[in-house]
C-alpha positions in Angstrom: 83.5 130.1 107.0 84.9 126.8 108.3 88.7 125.7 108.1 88.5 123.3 105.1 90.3 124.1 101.8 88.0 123.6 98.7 88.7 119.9 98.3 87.0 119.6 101.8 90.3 118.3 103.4 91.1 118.9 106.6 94.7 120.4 107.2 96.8 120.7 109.7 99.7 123.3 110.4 103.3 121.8 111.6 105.9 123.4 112.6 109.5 121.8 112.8 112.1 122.5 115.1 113.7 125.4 112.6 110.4 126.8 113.2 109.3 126.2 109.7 105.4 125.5 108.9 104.5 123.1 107.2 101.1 121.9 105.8 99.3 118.4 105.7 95.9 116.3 105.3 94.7 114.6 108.3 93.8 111.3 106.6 93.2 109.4 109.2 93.2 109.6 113.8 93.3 106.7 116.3 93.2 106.7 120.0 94.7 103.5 121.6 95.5 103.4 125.4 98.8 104.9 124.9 97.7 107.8 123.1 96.5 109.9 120.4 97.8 109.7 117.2 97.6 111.1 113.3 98.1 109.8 110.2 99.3 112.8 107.7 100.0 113.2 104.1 102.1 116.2 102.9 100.2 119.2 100.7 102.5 120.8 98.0 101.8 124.4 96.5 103.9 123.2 93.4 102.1 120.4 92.1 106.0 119.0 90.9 106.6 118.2 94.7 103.5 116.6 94.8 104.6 114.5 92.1 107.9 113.9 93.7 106.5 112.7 97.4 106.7 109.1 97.5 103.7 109.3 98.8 104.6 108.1 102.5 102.3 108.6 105.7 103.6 110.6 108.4 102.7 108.8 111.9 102.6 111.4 114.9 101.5 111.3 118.6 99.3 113.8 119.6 100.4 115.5 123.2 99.1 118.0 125.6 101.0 120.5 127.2 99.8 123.5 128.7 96.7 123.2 127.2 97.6 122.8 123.6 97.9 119.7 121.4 101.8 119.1 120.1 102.5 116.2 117.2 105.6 115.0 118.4 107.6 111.7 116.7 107.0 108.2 117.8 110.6 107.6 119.8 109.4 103.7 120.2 110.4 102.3 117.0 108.2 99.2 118.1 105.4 101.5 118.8 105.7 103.1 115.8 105.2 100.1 113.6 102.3 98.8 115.4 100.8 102.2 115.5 101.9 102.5 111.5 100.1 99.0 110.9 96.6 99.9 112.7 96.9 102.7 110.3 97.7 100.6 107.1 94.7 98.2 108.0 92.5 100.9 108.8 93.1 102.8 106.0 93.3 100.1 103.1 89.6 99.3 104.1 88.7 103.4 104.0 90.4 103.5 100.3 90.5 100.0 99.7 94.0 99.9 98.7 95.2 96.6 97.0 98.3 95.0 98.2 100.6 94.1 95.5 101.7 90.6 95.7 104.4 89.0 93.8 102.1 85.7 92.4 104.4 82.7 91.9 104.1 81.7 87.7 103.1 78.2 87.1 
């Protein structure tokens, strides 16, 4: 039996620093030569907080220590961005996700 939910997703268990789990889709990973990192979207069990999310990546850095991989926060808020853009490209060519642009009227 493998680790995938029935939509095929994969998901990945967080826990924050109350020590409360939490549970996301991996949508997307990069490696650049400053690290690892994951783009995640939230998974609801009440489909009403689905509705509510606004729907927002969550950008992580993937760290080892003693052995085990840890998503921490980006503290670089300039790394964060250009991580946060490599992700945006990458992943409006995956889903093909149309800007919306505000089109002067003639």
């Amino acid at each position: 039996m493998d680790n995938e939910n029935e939509f095929g997703a994969d998901l990945v268990t967080v826990q924050d620093e109350d020590g409360n789990e939490h549970q996301f889709e991996l949508i997307d990973a990069i490696e650049t030569d400053d690290g690892r990192y994951v783009a995640l979207l939230p998974v609801y069990d009440d489909p009403a907080e689905t509705l509510n999310d606004d729907g927002e990546l969550i950008i992580l850095q993937v760290m080892e220590e003693d052995g085990e991989e840890m998503l921490v926060p980006i503290e670089d808020d300039e790394a964060f961005d250009e991580i946060a853009d490599i992700f945006e490209e990458r992943l409006s060519d995956l889903y093909e996700i149309e800007e919306m642009e505000d089109e002067p009227e003639n």
